[in-house]
C-alpha positions as CSV (number, residue, x, y, z in Angstrom):
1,X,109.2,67.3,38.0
2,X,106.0,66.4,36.3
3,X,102.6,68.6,37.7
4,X,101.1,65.6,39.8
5,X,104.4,65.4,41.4
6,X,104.6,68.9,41.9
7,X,101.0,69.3,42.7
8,X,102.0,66.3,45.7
9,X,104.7,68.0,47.0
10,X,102.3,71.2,47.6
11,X,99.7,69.0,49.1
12,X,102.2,67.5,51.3
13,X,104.0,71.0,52.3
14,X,100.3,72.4,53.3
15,X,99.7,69.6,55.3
16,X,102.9,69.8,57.0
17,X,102.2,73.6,57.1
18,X,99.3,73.3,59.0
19,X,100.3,70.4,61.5
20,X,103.1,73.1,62.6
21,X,100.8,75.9,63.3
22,X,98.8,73.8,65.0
23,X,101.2,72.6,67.1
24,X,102.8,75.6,67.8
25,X,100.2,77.8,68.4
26,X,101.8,80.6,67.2
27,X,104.7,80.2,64.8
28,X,106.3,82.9,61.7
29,X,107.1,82.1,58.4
30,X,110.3,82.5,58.4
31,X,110.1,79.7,61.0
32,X,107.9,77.7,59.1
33,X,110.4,77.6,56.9
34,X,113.4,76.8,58.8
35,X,111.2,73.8,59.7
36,X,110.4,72.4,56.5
37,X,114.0,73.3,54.8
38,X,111.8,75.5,52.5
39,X,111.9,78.9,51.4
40,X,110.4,82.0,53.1
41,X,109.0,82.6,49.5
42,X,107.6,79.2,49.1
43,X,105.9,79.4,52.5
44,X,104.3,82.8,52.0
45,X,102.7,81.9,48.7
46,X,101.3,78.5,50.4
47,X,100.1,80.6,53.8
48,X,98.9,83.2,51.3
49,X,96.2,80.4,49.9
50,X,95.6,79.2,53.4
51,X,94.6,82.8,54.5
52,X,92.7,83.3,51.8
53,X,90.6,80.2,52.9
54,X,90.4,81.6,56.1
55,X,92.2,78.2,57.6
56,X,95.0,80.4,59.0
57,X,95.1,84.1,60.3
58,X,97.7,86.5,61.4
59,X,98.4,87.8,64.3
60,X,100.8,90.6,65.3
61,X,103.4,89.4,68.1
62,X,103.6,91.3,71.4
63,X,107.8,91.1,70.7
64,X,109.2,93.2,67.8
65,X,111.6,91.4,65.5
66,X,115.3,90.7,66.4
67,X,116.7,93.9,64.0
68,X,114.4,95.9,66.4
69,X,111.9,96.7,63.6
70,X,108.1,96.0,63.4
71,X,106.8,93.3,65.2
72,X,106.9,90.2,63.6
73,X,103.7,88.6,62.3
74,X,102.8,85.4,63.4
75,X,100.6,83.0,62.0
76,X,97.8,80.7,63.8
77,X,95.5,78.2,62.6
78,X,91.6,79.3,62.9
79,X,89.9,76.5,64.7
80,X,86.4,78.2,63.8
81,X,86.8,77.5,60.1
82,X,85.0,74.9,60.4
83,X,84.4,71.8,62.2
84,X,84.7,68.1,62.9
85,X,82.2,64.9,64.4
86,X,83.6,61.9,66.2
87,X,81.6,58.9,67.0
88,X,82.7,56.1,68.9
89,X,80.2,52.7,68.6
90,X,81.5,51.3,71.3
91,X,80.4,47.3,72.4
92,X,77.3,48.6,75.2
93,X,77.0,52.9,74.2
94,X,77.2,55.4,71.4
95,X,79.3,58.5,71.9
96,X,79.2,61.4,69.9
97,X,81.6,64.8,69.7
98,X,81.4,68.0,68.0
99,X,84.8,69.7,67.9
100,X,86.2,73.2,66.0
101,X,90.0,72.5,64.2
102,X,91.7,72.5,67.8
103,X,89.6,69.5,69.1
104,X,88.1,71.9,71.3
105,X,85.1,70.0,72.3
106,X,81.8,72.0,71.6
107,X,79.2,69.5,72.5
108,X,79.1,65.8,73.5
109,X,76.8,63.1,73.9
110,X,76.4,59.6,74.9
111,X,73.8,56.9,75.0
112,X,73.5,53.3,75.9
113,X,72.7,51.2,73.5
114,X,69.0,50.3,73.5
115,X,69.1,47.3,70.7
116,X,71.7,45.2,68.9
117,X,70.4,44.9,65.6
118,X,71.7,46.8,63.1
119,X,68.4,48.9,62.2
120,X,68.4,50.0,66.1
121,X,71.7,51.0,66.3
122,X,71.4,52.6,62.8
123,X,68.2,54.7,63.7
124,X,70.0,55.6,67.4
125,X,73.4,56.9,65.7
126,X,71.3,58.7,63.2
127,X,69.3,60.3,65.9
128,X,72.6,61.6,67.8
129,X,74.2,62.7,64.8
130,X,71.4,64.5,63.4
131,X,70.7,66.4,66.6
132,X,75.0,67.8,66.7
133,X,75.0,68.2,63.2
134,X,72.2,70.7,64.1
135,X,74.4,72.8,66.5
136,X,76.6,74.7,63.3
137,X,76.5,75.1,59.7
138,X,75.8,72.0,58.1
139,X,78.6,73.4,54.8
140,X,81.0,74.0,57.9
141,X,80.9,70.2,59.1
142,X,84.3,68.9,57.1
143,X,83.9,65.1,58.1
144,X,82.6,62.3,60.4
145,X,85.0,60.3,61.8
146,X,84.2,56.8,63.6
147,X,85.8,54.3,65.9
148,X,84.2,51.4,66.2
149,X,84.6,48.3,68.1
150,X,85.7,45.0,66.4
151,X,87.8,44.5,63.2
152,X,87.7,47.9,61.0
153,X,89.1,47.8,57.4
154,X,90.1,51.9,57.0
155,X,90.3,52.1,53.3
156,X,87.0,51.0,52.7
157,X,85.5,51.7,55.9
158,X,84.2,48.4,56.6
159,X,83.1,47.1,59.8
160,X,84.8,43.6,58.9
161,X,83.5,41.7,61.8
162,X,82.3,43.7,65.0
163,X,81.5,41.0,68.0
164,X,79.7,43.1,69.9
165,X,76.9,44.0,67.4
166,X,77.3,41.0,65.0
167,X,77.8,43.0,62.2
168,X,80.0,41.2,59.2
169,X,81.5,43.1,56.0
170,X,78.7,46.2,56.7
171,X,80.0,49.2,54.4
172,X,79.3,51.4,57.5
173,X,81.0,54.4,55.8
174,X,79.1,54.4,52.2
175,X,75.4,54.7,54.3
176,X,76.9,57.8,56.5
177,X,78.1,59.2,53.1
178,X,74.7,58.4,51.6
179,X,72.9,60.1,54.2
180,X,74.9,63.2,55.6
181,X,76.8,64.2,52.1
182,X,79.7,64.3,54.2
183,X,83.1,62.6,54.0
184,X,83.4,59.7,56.5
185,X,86.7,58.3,58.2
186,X,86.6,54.8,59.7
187,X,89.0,53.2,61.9
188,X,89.2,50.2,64.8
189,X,88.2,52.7,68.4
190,X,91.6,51.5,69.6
191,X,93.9,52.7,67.0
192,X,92.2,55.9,66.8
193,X,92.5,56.3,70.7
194,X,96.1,56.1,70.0
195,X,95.8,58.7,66.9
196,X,93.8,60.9,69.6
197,X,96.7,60.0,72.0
198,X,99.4,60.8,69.7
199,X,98.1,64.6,68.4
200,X,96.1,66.1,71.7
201,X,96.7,63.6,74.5
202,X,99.8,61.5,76.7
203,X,101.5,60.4,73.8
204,X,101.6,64.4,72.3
205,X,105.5,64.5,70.5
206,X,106.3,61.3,70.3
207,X,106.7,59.1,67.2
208,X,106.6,55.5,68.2
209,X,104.4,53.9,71.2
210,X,101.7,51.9,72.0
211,X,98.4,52.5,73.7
212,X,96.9,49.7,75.4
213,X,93.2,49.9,76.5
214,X,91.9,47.6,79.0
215,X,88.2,47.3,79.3
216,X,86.2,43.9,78.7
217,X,88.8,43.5,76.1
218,X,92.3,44.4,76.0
219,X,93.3,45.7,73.0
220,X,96.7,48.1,71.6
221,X,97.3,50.3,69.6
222,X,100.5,51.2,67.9
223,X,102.2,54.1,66.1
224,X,105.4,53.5,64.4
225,X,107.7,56.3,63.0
226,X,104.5,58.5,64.2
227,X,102.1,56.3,61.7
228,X,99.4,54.1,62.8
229,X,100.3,50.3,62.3
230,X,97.1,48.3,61.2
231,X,98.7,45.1,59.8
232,X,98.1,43.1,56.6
233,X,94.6,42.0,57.5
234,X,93.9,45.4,60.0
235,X,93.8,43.2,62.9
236,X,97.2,44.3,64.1
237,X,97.7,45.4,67.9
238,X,95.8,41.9,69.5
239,X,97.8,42.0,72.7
240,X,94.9,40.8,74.9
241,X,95.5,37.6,73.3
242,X,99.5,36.9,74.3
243,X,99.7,34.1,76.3
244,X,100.6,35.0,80.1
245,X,99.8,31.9,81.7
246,X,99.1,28.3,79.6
247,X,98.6,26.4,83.0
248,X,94.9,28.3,83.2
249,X,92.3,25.7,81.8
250,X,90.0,28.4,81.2
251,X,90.1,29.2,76.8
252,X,89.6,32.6,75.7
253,X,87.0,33.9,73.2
254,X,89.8,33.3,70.6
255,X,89.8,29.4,71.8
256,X,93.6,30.1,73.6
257,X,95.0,29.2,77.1
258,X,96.3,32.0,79.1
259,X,95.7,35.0,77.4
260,X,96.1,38.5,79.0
261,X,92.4,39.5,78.3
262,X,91.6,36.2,80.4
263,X,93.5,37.8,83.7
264,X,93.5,41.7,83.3
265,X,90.2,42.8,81.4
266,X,87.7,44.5,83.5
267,X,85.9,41.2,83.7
268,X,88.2,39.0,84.4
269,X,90.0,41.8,87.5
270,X,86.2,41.4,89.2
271,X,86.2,38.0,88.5
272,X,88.9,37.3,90.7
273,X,88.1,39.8,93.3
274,X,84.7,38.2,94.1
275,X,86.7,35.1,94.3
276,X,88.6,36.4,97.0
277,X,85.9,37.6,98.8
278,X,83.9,34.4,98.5
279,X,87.1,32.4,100.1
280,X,88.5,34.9,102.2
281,X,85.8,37.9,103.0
282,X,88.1,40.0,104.5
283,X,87.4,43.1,102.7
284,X,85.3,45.9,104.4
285,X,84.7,47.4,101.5
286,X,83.6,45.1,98.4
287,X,82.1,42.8,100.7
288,X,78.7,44.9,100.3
289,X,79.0,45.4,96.5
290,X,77.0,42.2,95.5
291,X,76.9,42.0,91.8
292,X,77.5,46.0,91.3
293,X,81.1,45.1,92.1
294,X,83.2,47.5,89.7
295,X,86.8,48.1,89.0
296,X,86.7,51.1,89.8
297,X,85.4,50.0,93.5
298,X,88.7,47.9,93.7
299,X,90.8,50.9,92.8
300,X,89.1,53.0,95.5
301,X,89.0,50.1,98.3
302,X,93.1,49.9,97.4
303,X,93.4,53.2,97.6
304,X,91.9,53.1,100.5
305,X,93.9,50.7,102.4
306,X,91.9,47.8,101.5
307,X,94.5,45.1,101.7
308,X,92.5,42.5,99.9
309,X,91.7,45.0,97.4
310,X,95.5,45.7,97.1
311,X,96.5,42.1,96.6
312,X,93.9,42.1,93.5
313,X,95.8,45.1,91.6
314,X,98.9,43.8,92.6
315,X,98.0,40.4,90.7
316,X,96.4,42.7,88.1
317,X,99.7,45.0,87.7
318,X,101.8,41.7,87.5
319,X,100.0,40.6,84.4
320,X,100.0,43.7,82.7
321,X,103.3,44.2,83.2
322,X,104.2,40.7,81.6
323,X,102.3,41.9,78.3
324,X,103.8,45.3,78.5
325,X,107.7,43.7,78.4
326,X,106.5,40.9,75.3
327,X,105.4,44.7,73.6
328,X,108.9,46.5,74.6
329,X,110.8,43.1,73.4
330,X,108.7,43.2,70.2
331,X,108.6,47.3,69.5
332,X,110.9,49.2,71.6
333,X,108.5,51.8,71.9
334,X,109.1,55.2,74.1
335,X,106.4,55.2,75.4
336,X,103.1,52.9,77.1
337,X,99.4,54.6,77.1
338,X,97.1,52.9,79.4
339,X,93.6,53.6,78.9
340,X,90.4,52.4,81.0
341,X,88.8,52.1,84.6
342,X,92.7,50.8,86.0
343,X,93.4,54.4,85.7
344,X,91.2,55.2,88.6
345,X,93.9,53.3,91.2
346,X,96.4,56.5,90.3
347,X,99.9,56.2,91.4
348,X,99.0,52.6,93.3
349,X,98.7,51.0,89.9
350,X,101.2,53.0,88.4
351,X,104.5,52.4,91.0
352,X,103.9,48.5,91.3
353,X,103.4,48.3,87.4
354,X,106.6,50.5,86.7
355,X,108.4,48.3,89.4
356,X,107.7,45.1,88.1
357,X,108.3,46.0,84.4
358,X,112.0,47.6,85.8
359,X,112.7,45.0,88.5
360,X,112.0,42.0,85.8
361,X,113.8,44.3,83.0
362,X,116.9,42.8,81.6
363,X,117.4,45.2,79.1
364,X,117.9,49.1,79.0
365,X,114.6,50.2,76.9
366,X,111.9,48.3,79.3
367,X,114.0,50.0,82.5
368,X,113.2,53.0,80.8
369,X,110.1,53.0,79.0
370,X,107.5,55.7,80.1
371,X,104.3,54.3,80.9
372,X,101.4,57.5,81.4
373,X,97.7,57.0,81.7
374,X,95.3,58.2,79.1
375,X,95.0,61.8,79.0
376,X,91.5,62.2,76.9
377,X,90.3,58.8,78.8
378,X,86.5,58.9,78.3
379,X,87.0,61.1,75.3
380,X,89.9,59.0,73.8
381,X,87.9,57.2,71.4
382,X,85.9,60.0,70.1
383,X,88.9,62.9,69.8
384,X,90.5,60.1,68.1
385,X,87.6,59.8,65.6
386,X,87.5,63.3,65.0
387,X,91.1,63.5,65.0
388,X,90.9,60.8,61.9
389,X,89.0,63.7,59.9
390,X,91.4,65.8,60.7
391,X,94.0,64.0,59.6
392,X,92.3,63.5,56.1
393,X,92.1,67.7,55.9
394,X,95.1,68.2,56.9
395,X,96.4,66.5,54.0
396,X,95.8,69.6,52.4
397,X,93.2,68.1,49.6
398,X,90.3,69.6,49.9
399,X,91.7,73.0,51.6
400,X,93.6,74.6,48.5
401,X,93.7,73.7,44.9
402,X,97.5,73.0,44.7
């Protein structure tokens, strides 16, 4: 074996060192090796390095071996090493997260977004960032990750085309690395909600599903054989814009007929509900909401009893559930993500979506696909950003010299 592919092979065994202790929690070497179908030696002299950088510490375990001799040592990964940023430049707010190794959020911050041009939103991430930067040692900061709304090439971290602040082919990631000296991850917010998803949320253990988030945009994304799938052009995981319905005249913002974002985005679920109440008004409680009229009003009127309410995430549910079985046709995933204000109708939502994807089901892996709500929900986008960094470490460059 020549030394770069040797040196690859340690890179890769540290990362896959690390992702186990982290995991487990608490896990021996011997273990560790058993895992990885690698020696006890090879795994002490790796750990050995990692210790040494203070990335993982041994513990003594409260149970003595099986011979009955000492107890066995176990090792853990030490979250306070160092830490980790996630941003999320989302289309209306800027969130920002300070984490330790464990995504154990130490501070967090959000802010609407003052102005759209690209100075403004500059100057307002800057100002967030520089103040959480601020709470730890700068030399213990190991990254900045960021979501960001719109089309995101990763490898360059390019915001290719972001619709919500107009930005085209802006080299986002070279001006964070310009101004913090820090390494800087980029991804679309949806695919890193899914990354988020996948390592500390719902999706936690499993290798291939799809997270679908539903806000003023409906947007997916998908892990396959436990890697994020971007697509050729990074524009993979468009699943507001399957056609549901081609009879609506109405054309989406992509110029289609019919397209799920048209009849289950946030928008387009109030949309239909002041509809209703303009022809029907039978609903005690939206009636009252004017313009202020939220999903999240729906969900609790439904919850409530509101039948009108009821009928309008029953519709919603229905559409959902059409683009859910075109995903399960396409992907056989194990599992569905949902992430957004929906979540707020609980089980309501959940039992008519599950029956109508099951009911409609002719085939044995949509009857039993899991469908869960987001677990990190408000934080999705911004664990997931972080998580990005962490990601990056955890390929063990940058931790050891191998």
């Amino acid at each position: 074996m020549v030394k770069n592919e040797h040196n690859h092979v340690k890179s890769s065994s540290i990362s896959n060192i690390l992702e186990i202790i982290r995991l487990e929690g608490m896990i021996s070497r011997v273990e560790i090796a058993e895992k990885l179908g690698l020696t006890t030696a090879s795994i002490s002299k790796l750990t050995k390095k990692l210790i040494l950088k203070d990335f993982v510490v041994e513990e003594k375990s409260e149970k003595k071996s099986s011979g009955g001799g000492r107890p066995k040592i176990l090792l853990k990964l030490n979250s306070e090493v160092g830490y980790l940023i996630g941003v999320y430049l989302a289309p209306e707010k800027i969130q920002v997260l300070l984490s330790d190794l464990n995504l154990g959020i130490i501070k967090r911050d959000s802010k609407s977004i003052k102005k759209v041009g690209k100075n403004d939103i500059l100057a307002q991430l800057y100002s967030m960032l520089d103040s959480i930067i601020s709470e730890v040692p700068n030399e213990k900061v190991f990254g900045i990750g960021v979501a960001m709304n719109g089309m995101v090439d990763p490898i360059e971290g390019v915001s290719i085309f972001s619709p919500h602040y107009n930005w085209h082919n802006f080299y986002l990631k070279k001006e964070l690395e310009k101004k913090y000296k820090l390494p800087v991850i980029m991804d679309n917010d949806v695919r890193a909600m899914a990354l988020g998803e996948m390592k500390f949320g719902a999706a936690k253990g499993q290798n291939d599903f799809v997270l679908i988030n539903i806000a003023n945009g409906i947007g997916s994304g998908i892990v396959i054989d436990g890697r994020l799938h971007r697509g050729v052009n990074f524009s993979a995981g468009e699943v507001g814009h399957l056609t549901i319905d081609s009879t609506i005249e109405e054309r989406c913002s992509c110029g289609s007929k019919g397209c799920l974002e048209l009849l289950a985005s946030n928008w387009a679920v109030v949309k239909r509900a002041k509809s209703k109440i303009e022809s029907k008004g039978e609903s005690k409680y939206l009636l009252d909401k004017g313009d202020s009229l939220d999903v999240e009003d729906i969900c609790h009127a439904a919850n409530e009893g509101d039948q009108l309410a009821r009928e309008i995430i029953e519709e919603t549910a229905w559409y959902i559930s059409l683009g859910i079985r075109h995903l399960i046709n396409l992907l056989n995933p194990g599992m569905i993500v949902l992430v957004g204000k929906l979540n707020t109708c609980g089980d309501l939502f959940y039992k008519e979506l599950g029956r109508l994807i099951k009911e409609n089901a002719l085939i044995d892996p949509i009857r039993e696909i899991s469908i869960k709500p987001s677990f990190l929900e408000d934080d999705a986008a911004t664990v997931g950003a972080a998580t990005l960094v962490l990601e990056n470490l955890f390929k063990g460059r940058g931790i050891v010299k191998v």
